[in-house]
N, C-alpha and C positions, 0 to 999 in steps of 0.2 A: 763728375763721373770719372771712375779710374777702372780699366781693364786690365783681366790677367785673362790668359792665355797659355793651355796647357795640353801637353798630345802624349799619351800613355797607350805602349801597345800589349797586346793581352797575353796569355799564357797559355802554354800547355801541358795540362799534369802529366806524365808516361806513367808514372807509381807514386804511392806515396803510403803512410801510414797514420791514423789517427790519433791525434793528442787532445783531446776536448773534457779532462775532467777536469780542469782547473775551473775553480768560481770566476776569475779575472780574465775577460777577453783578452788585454792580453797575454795572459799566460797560456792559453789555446793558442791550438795551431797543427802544423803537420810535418811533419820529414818525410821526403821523398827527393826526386828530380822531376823534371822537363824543360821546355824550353822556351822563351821568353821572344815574343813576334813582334813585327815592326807594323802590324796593323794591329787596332783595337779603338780607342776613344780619343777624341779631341773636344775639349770644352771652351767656352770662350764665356769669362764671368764677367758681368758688370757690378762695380759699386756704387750708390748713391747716395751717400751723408745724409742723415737728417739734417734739416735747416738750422742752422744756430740760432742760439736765443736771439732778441732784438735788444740795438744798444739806446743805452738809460741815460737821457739827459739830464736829470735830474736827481733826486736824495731815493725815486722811487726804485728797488730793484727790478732792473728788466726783466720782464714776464720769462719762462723756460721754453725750451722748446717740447714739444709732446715728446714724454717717454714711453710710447709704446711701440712694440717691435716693428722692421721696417718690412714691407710687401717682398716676399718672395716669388720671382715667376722663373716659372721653369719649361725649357722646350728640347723635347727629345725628337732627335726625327733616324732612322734607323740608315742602312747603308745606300737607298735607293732614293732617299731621303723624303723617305714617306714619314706624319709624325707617329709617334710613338707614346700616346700619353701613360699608357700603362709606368710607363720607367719612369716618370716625371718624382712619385712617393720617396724613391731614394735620394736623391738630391736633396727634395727639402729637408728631409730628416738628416743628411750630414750638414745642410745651412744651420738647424735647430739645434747640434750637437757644438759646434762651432762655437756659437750663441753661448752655451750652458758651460763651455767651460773658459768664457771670454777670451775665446783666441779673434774674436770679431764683435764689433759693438752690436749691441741687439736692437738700436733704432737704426742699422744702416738698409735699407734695401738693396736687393740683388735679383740679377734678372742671369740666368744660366741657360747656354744654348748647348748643348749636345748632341755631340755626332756622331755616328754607332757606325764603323766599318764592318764589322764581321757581326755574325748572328748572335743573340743569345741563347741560355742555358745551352749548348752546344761542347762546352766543357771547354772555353777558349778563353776562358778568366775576364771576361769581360764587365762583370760588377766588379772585380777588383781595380781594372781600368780605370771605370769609369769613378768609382770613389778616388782612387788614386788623384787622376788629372782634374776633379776637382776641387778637392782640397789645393792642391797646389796652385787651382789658375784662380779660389778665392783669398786665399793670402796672399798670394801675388797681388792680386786687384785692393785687397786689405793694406799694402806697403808694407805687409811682415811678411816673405818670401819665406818658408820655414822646410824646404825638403824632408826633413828627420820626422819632423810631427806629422806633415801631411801625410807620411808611410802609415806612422802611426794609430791617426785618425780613419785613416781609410782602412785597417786592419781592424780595429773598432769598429768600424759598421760594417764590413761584410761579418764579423762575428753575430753581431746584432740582426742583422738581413737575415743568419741562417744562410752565407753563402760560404764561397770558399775558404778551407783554412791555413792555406799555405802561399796562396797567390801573388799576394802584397810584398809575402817575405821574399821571394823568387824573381818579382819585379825589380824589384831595390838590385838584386845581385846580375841580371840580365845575360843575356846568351845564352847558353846550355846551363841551366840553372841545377844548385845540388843543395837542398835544404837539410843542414845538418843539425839543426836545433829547432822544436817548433815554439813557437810564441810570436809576436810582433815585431815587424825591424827597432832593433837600438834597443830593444825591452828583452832581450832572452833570445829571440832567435836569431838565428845564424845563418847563412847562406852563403854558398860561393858559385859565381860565376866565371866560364871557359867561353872567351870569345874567339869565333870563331865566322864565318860564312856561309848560310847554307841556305841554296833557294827552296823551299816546302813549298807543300799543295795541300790546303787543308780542303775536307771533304765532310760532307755532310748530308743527312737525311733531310729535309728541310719539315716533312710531316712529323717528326718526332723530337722531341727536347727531353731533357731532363732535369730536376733541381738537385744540384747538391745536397741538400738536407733529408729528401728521398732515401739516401744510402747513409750518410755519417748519423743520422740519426735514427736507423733501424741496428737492433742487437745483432742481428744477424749478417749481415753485411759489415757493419763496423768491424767484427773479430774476423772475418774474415780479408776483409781487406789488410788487418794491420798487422795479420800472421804473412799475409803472402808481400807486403810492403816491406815489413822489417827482414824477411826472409832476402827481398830481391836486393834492399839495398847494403847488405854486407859487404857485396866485392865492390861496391862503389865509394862507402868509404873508406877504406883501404885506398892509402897513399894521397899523392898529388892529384886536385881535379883540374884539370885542361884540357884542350882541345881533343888531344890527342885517345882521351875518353870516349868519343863518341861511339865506337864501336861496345863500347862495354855497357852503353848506356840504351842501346839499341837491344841489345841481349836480355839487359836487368828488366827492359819493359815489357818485353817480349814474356819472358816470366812470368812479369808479376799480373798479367790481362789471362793469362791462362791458372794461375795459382789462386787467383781471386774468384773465380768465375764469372767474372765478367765481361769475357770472351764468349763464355755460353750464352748468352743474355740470346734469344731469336734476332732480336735484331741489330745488335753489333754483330753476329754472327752471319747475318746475313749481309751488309754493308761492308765487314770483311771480305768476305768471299770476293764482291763485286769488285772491290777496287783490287784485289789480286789479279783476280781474271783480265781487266783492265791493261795490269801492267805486262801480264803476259802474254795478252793480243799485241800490245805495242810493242814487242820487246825491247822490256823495258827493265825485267825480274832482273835482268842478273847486273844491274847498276843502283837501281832502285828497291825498298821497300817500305810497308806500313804499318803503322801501329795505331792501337786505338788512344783517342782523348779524352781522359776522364776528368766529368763523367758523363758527354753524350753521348749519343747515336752517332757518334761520327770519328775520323781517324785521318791521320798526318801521314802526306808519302814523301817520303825522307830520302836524300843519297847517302848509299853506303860509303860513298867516298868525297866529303863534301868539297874536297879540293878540284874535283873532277867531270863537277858538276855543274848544270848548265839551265837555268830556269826555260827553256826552250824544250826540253825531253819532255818535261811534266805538263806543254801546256798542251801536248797530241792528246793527252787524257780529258780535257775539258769535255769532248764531242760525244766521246763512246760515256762515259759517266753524266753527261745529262741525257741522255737516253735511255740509261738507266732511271733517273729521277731522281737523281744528286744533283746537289750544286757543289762547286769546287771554288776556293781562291786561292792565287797565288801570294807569297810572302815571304817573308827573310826573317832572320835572327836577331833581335834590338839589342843595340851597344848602349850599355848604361852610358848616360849623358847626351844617345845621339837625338833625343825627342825633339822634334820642332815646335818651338813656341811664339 
């Protein structure tokens, strides 16, 4: 038996725009920004060879070993580390995708544990995570370590899921992420990330979710997302993206949740309200602010001045926001390369 071992943290879209007519997943995809969290998924894969043929003493050739594909098991358990079997379908289906295009023998068995830090459909990239860190911790455990493909692969199946389109690509580039081209990482898209440091607090309705395919796949919503996407993100790409952006990038999203109407939504609208109220019982408005996360019910309190900021401000809000009937976590910004494995 050989283990891989892989920790992929999730995302957050602020705006973005629709790119999904191409036939080739990956030629889909999205442009936008957000930003890229040091919480999300950790997977830990086992492999198991099928048994070699047995060796032939004699003129007769040793019988084979069975070629039929090997047991996949799969165990999801969420952040409180309750299971989760509903999630268990993704996994096998990136095992079975693996398999099909022989990046992994199809008689090896595999047994995948999963562990889900932050919520799903919340709009925290979390199938992009979790496809991501495991492609990775199964070719790891396979002895072909492949970073490029696993982006790859795991951009393939959230296309296939019907999940996010831009996630993958945003992961690969980490920090305050700016997707300039949409497609799959190393296949057409593009991405750059500004690394920088900033404690968040992401906030959530815990009674409401949303799926991404809800909106990228209604007429309605898609032309409107991609008018007020491509509208916000012009002064972003204009010039160098760095750190030093994050004010502009705070504006562009600010935009584009009010140009989209998906600020109107009742209840992003109301989950707004609350965490502003929040920040202004604590005084907090004039250091702090939020924006919402698409595409949940829920929204990231961000410092305006990340240099000056202090993960201690954001955690007075834990108390008055679950009295409200929010959950809250806290979190930071993932540097590409810094995953633990």
């Amino acid at each position: 038996m050989t283990v891989g071992v892989a920790h992929v943290g999730g995302h957050v879209t602020l705006l973005f725009s629709i790119h999904d007519d191409e036939i080739l997943p990956r030629r889909q995809g999205s442009r936008g920004a957000g930003l890229c969290l040091d919480a999300g998924v950790r997977v830990r894969a086992e492999a198991t060879p099928a048994p070699a043929g047995q060796v032939s003493e004699g003129a007769t050739p040793a019988p084979r070993a069975p070629s039929q594909p090997g047991s996949i098991e799969v165990s999801v358990s969420d952040r409180f580390g309750t299971p989760w079997p509903e999630g268990e379908a993704m996994y096998v289906m990136l095992i079975d995708d693996l398999r099909a295009v022989r990046r992994i023998p199809a008689a090896t068995s595999w047994r995948l544990d999963v562990r889900l830090e932050l919520p799903i459909s919340q709009g925290f990239g979390m199938s992009a995570a979790g496809f991501l860190a495991a492609a990775r911790a199964v070719l790891d455990a396979n002895g072909t370590p492949d970073d490029r493909y696993a982006a790859r692969a795991a951009h393939r199946m959230e296309r296939l899921h019907r999940g996010g389109l831009g996630d993958v690509l945003a992961l690969q580039a980490g920090g305050m992420a700016l997707r300039r081209k949409p497609g799959a990482p190393n296949v057409g898209g593009a991405a750059e990330g500004a690394i920088l440091e900033a404690p968040l607090l992401l906030v959530w309705q815990p009674d409401e979710s949303r799926h991404t395919s809800a909106y990228i796949d209604h007429p309605g919503w898609k032309r409107a997302i991609t008018e007020a996407g491509e509208h916000a993100l012009g002064p972003l790409m204009e010039g160098p993206w760095t750190a030093d952006r994050w004010s502009d990038l705070l504006k562009a999203a600010a935009t584009f949740a009010t140009s989209s109407g998906l600020e109107a939504e009742s209840e992003r609208a109301e989950l707004l309200s609350s965490v502003r109220s929040a920040l202004t019982d604590a005084g907090l408005d004039g250091a702090w602010t939020c924006r919402l996360c698409m595409l949940g019910v829920s929204a990231v309190v961000a410092p305006l001045n990340p240099a000056q900021a202090s993960p201690d401000d954001v955690e007075r809000l834990r108390a008055p926001l679950h009295a409200l009937g929010l959950e809250a976590s806290l979190c930071g910004l993932a540097v590409p390369g810094s995953e633990e494995e």
